[in-house]
N, C-alpha and C positions, 0 to 999 in steps of 0.2 A: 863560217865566214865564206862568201862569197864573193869573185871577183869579178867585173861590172865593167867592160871596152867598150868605149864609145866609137872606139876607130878616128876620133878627133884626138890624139895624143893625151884624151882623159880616162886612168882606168881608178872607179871606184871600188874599194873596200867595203862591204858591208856586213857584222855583226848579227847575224839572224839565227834561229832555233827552225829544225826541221819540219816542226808543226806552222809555221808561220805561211799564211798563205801569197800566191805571188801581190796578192793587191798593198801587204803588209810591206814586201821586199821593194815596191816602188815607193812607198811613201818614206821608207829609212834610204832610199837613194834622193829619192825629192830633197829631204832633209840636207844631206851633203853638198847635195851639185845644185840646191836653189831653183831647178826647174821645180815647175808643180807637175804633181804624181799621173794627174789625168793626160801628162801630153807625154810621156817613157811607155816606152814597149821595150819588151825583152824578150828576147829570141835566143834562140840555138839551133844554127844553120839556119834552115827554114821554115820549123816550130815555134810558132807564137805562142806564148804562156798565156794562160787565161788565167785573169785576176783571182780566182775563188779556190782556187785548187790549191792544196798545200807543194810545200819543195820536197817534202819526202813520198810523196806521188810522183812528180816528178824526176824524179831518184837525183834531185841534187845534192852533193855533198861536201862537203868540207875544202875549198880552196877551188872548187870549181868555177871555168872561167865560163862566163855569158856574153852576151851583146848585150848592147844599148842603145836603144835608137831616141829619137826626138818626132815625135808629132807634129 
């Protein structure tokens, strides 16, 4: 599970498996928050995630918190 601050007082939860890659983790946030997937960026600090790469390359784990921004 992954936690998901938009810094707008919206923090989403989302359900994902470590092989899941970040383009997977935007579309189950799209899901939730009803933006479409192609306008969310997700960051950490100042590391933009590229869509193709898995969460377990990026050593995310279990209850870790991200950003979330809007396009």
């Amino acid at each position: 599970e992954a936690v998901l601050n938009d810094r707008l007082g919206k923090k989403v939860r989302v359900k994902c498996n470590e092989d899941d890659t970040i383009g997977d983790l935007k579309k189950l946030v799209a899901a939730q928050t009803g933006t479409r997937a192609d306008k969310i960026r997700i960051q950490k600090w100042y590391t933009i995630y590229k869509d193709h790469i898995t969460l377990k390359d990026y050593e995310i784990h279990d209850g870790m918190g991200l950003e979330l921004y809007y396009n």
